[in-house]
N, CA, C and O atoms as CSV, one atom per row, in Angstrom:
chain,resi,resn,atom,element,x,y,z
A,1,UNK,N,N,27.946,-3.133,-7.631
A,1,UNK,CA,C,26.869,-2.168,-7.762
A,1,UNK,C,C,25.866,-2.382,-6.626
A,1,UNK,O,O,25.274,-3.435,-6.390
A,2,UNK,N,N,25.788,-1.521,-6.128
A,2,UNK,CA,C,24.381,-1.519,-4.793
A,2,UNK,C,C,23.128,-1.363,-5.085
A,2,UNK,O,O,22.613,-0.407,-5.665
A,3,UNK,N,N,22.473,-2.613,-4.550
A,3,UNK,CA,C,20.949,-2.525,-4.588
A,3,UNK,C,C,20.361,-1.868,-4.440
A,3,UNK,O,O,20.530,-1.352,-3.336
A,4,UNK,N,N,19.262,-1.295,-5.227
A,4,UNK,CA,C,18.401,-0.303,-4.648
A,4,UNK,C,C,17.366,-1.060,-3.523
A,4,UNK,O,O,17.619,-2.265,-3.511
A,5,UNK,N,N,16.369,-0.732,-2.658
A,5,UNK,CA,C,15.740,-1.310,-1.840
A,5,UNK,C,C,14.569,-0.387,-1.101
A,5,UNK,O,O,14.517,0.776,-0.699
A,6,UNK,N,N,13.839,-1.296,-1.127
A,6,UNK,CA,C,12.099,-0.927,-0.522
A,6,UNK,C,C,11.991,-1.279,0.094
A,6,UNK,O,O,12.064,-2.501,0.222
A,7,UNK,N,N,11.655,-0.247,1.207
A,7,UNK,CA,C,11.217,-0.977,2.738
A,7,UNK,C,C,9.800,-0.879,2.455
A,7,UNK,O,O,9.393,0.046,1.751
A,8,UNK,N,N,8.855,-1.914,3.030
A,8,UNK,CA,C,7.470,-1.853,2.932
A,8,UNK,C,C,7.379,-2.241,4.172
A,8,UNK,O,O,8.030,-3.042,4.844
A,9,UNK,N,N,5.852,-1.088,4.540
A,9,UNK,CA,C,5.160,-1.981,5.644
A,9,UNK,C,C,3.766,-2.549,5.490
A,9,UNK,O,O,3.255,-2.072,4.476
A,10,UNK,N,N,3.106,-3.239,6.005
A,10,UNK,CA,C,2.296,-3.900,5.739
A,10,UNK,C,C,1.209,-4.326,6.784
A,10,UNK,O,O,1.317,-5.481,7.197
A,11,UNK,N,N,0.281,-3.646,7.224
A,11,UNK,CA,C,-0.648,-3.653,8.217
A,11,UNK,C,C,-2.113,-4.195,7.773
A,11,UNK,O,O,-2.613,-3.842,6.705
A,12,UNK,N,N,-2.688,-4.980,8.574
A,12,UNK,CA,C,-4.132,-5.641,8.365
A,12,UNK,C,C,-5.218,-5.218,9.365
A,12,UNK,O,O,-4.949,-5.198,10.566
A,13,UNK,N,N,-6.688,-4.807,8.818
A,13,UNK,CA,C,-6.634,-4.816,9.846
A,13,UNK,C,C,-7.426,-5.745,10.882
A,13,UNK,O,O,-7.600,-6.790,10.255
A,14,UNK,N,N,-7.973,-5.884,12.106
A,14,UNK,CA,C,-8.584,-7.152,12.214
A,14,UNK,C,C,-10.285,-7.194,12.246
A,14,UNK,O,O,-11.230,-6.436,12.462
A,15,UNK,N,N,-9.982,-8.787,11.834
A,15,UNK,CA,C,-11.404,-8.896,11.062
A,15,UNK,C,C,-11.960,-8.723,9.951
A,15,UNK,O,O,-13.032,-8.315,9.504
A,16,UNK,N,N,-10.329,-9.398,9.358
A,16,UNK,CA,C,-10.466,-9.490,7.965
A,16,UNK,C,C,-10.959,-11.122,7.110
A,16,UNK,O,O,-10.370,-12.199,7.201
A,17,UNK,N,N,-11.906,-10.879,6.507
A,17,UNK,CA,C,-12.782,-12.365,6.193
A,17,UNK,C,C,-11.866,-13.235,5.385
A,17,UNK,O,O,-12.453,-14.101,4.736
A,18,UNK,N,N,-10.516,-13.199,5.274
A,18,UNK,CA,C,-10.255,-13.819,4.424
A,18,UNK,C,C,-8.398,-13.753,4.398
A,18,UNK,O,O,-7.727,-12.721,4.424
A,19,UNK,N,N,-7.921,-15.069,4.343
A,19,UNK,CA,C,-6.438,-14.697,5.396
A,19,UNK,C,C,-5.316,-13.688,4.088
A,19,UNK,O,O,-5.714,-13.353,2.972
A,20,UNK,N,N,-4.390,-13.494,4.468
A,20,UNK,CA,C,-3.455,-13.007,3.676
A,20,UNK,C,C,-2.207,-12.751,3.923
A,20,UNK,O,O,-1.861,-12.170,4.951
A,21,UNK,N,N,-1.264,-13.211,2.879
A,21,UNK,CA,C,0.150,-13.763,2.745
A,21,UNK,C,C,0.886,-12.343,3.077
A,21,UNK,O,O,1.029,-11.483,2.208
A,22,UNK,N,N,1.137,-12.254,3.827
A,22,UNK,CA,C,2.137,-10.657,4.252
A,22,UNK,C,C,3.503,-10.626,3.480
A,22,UNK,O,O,4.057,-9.706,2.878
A,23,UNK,N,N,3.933,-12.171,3.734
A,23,UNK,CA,C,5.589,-12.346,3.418
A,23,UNK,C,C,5.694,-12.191,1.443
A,23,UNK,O,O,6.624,-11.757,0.764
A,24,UNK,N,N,4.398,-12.720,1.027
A,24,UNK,CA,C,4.464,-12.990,-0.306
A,24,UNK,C,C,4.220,-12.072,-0.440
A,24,UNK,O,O,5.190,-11.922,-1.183
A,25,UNK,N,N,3.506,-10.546,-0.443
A,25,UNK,CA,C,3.146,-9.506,-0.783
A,25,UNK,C,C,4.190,-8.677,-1.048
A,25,UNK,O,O,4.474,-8.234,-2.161
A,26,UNK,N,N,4.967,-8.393,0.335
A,26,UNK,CA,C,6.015,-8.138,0.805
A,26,UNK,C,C,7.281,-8.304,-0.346
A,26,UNK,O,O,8.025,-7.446,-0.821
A,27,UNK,N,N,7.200,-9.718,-0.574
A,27,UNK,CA,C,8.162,-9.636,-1.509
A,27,UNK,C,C,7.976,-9.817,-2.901
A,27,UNK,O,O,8.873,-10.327,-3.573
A,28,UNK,N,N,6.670,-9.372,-3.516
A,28,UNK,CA,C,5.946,-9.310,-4.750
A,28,UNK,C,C,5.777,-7.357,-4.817
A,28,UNK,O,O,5.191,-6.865,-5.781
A,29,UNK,N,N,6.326,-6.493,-3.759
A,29,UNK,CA,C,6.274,-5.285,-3.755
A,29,UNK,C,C,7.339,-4.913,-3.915
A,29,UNK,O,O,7.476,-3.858,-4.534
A,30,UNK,N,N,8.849,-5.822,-3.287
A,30,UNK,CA,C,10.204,-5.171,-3.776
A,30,UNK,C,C,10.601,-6.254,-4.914
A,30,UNK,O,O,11.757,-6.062,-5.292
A,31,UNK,N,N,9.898,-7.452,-5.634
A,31,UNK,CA,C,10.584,-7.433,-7.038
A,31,UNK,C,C,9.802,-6.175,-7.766
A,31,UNK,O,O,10.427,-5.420,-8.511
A,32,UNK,N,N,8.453,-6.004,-7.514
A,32,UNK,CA,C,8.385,-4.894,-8.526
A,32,UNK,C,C,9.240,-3.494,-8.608
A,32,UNK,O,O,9.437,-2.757,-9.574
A,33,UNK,N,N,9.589,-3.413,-7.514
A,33,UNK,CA,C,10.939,-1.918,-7.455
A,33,UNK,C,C,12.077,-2.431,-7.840
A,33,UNK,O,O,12.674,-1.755,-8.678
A,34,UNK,N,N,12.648,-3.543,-7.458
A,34,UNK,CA,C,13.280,-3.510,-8.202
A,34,UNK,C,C,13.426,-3.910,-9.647
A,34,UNK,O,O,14.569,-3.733,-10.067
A,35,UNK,N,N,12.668,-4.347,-10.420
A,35,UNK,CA,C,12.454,-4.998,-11.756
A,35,UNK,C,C,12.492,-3.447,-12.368
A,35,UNK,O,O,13.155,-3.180,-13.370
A,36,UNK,N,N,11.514,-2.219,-11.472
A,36,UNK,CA,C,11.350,-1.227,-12.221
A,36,UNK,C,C,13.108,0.108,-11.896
A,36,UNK,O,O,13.502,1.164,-12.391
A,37,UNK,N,N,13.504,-0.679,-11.005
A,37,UNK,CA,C,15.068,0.142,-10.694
A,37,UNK,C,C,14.726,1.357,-9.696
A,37,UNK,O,O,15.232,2.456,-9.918
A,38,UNK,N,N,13.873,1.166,-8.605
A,38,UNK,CA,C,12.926,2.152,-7.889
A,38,UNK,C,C,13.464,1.296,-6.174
A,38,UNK,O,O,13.511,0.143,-5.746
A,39,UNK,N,N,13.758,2.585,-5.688
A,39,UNK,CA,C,13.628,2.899,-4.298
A,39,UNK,C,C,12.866,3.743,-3.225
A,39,UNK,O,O,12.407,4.884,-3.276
A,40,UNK,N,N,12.885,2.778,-2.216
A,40,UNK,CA,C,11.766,4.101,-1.482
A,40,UNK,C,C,11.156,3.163,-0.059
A,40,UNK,O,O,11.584,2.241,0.636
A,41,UNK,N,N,10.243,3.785,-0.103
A,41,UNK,CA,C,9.264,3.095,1.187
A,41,UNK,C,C,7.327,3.011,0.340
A,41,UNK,O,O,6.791,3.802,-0.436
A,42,UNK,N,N,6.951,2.086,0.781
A,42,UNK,CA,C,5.581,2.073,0.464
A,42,UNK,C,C,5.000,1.346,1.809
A,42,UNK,O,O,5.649,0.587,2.528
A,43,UNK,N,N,3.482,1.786,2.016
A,43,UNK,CA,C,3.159,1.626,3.135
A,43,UNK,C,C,1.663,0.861,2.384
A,43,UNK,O,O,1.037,1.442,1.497
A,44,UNK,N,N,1.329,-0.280,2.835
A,44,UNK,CA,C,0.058,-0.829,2.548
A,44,UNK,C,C,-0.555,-1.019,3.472
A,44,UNK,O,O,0.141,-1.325,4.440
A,45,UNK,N,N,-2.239,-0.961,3.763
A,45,UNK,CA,C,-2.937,-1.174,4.758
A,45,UNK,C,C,-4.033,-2.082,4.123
A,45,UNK,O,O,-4.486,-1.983,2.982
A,46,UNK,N,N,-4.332,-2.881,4.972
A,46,UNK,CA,C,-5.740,-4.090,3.850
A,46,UNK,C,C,-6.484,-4.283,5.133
A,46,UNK,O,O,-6.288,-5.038,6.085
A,47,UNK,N,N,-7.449,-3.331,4.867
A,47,UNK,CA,C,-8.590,-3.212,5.312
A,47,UNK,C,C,-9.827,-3.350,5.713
A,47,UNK,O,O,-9.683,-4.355,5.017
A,48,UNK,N,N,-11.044,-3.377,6.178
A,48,UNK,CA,C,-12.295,-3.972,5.766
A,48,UNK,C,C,-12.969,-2.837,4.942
A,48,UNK,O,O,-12.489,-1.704,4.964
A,49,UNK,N,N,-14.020,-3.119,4.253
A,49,UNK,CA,C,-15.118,-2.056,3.839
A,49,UNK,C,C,-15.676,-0.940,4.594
A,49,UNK,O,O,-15.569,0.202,4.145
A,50,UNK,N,N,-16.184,-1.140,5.555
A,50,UNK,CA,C,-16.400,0.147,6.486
A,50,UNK,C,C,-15.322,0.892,6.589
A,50,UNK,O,O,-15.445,2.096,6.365
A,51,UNK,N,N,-14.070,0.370,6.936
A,51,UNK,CA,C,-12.722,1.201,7.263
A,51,UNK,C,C,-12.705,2.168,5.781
A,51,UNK,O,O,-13.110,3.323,5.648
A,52,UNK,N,N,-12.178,1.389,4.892
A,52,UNK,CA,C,-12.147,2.023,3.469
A,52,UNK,C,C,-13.340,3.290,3.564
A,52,UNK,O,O,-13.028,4.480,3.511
A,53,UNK,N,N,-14.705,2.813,3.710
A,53,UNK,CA,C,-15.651,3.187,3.130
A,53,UNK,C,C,-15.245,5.295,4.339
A,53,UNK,O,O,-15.570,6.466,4.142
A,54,UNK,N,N,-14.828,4.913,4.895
A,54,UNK,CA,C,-15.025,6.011,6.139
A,54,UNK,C,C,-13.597,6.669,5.495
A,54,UNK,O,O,-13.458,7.886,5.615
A,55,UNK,N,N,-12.981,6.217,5.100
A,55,UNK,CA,C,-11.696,6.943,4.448
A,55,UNK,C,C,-11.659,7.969,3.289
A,55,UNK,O,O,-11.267,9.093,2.975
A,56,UNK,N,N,-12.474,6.607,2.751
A,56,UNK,CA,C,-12.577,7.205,1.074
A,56,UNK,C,C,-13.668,8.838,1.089
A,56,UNK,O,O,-13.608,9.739,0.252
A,57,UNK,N,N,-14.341,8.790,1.989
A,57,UNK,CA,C,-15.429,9.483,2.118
A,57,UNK,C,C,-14.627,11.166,3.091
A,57,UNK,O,O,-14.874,12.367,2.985
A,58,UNK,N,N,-13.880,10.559,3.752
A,58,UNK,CA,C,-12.894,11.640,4.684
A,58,UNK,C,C,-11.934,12.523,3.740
A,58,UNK,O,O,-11.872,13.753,3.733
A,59,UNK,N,N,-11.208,11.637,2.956
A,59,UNK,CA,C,-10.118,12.248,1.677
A,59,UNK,C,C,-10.200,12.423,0.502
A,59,UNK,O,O,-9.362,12.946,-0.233
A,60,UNK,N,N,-11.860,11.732,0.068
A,60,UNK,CA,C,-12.071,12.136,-1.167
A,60,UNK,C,C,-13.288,12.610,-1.142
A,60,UNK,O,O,-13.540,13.421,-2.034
A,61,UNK,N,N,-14.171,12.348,-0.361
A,61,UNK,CA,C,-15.396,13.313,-0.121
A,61,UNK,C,C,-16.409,12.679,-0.968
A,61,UNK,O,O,-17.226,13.381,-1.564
A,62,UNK,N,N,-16.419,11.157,-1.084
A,62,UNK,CA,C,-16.876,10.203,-1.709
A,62,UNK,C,C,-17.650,9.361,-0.772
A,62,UNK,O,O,-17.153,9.475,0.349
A,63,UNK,N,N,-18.755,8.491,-0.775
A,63,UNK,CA,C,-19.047,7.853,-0.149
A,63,UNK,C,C,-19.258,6.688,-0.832
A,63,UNK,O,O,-19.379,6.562,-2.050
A,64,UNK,N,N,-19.317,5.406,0.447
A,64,UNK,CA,C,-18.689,4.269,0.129
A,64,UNK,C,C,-17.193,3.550,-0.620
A,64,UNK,O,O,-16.497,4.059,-1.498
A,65,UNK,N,N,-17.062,2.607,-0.132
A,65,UNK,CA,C,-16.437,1.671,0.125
A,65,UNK,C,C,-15.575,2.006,-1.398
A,65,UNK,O,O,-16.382,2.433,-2.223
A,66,UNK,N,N,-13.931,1.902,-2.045
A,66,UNK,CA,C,-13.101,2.078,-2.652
A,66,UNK,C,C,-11.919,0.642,-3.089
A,66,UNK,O,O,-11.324,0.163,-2.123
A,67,UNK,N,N,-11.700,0.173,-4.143
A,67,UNK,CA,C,-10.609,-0.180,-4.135
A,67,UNK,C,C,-9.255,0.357,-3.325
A,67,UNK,O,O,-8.855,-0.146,-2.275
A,68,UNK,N,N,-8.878,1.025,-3.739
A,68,UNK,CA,C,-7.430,1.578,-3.648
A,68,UNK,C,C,-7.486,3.607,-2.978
A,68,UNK,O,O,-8.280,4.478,-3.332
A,69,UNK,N,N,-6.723,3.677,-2.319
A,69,UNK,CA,C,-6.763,5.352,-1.582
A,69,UNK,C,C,-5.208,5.303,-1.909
A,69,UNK,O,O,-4.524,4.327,-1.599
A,70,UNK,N,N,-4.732,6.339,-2.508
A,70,UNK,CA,C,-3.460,6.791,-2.610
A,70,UNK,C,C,-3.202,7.876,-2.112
A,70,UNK,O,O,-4.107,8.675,-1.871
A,71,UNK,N,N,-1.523,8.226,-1.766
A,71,UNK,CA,C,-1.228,9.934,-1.324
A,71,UNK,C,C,-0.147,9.941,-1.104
A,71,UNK,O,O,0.574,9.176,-0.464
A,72,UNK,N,N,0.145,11.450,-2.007
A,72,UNK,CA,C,1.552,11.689,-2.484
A,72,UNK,C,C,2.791,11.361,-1.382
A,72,UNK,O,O,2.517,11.734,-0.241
A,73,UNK,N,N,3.902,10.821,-1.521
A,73,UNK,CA,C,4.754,11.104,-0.764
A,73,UNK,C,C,5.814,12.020,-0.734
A,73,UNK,O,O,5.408,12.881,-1.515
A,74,UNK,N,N,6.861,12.371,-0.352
A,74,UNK,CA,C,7.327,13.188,0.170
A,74,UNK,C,C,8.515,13.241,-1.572
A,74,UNK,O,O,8.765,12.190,-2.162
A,75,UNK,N,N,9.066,14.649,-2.091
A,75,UNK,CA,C,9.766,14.872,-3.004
A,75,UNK,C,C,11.003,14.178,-2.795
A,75,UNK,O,O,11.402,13.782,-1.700
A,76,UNK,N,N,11.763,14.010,-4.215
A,76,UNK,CA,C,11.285,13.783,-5.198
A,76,UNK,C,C,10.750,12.330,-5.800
A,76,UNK,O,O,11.312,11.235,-5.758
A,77,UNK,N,N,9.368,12.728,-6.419
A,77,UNK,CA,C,8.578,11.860,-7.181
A,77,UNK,C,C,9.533,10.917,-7.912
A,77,UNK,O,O,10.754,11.027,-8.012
A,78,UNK,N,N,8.788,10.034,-8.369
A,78,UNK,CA,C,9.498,9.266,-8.942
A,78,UNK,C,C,9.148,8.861,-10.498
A,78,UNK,O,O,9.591,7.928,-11.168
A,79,UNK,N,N,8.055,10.042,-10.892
A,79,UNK,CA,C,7.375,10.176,-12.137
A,79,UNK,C,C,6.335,10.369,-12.547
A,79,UNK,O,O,6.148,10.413,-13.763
């Protein structure tokens, strides 16, 4: 039986206060696809506050700084 599989990418950006595990993320993003039986691509970016804050405010018309910015990808959904 063939694996399903997630390509992730994973971008930082610089001048971030505080270090972070790419490889562990990385592979804490495809057990969760696969645990959940899900294929695909996911794209993460880890950011600073200003960056966020200029985003969140561009695509959601919100100002300041956000946890999390999401956006749809391409059909079909996956639920």
């Amino acid at each position: 039986m063939k694996r399903k599989s997630l390509r992730v990418g994973i971008r930082l950006s610089e001048g971030l206060n505080r270090p972070v595990a790419v490889r562990r993320l990385a592979r804490l993003l495809r057990y969760a696809a696969e645990q959940e039986g899900v294929a695909g691509e996911v794209g993460v970016w880890i950011c600073r506050d200003d960056e966020i804050a200029e985003l969140h405010e561009r695509f959601q018309g919100i100002p300041g700084p956000t946890d999390v910015l999401s956006f749809p990808g391409d059909p079909p959904y996956l639920g």
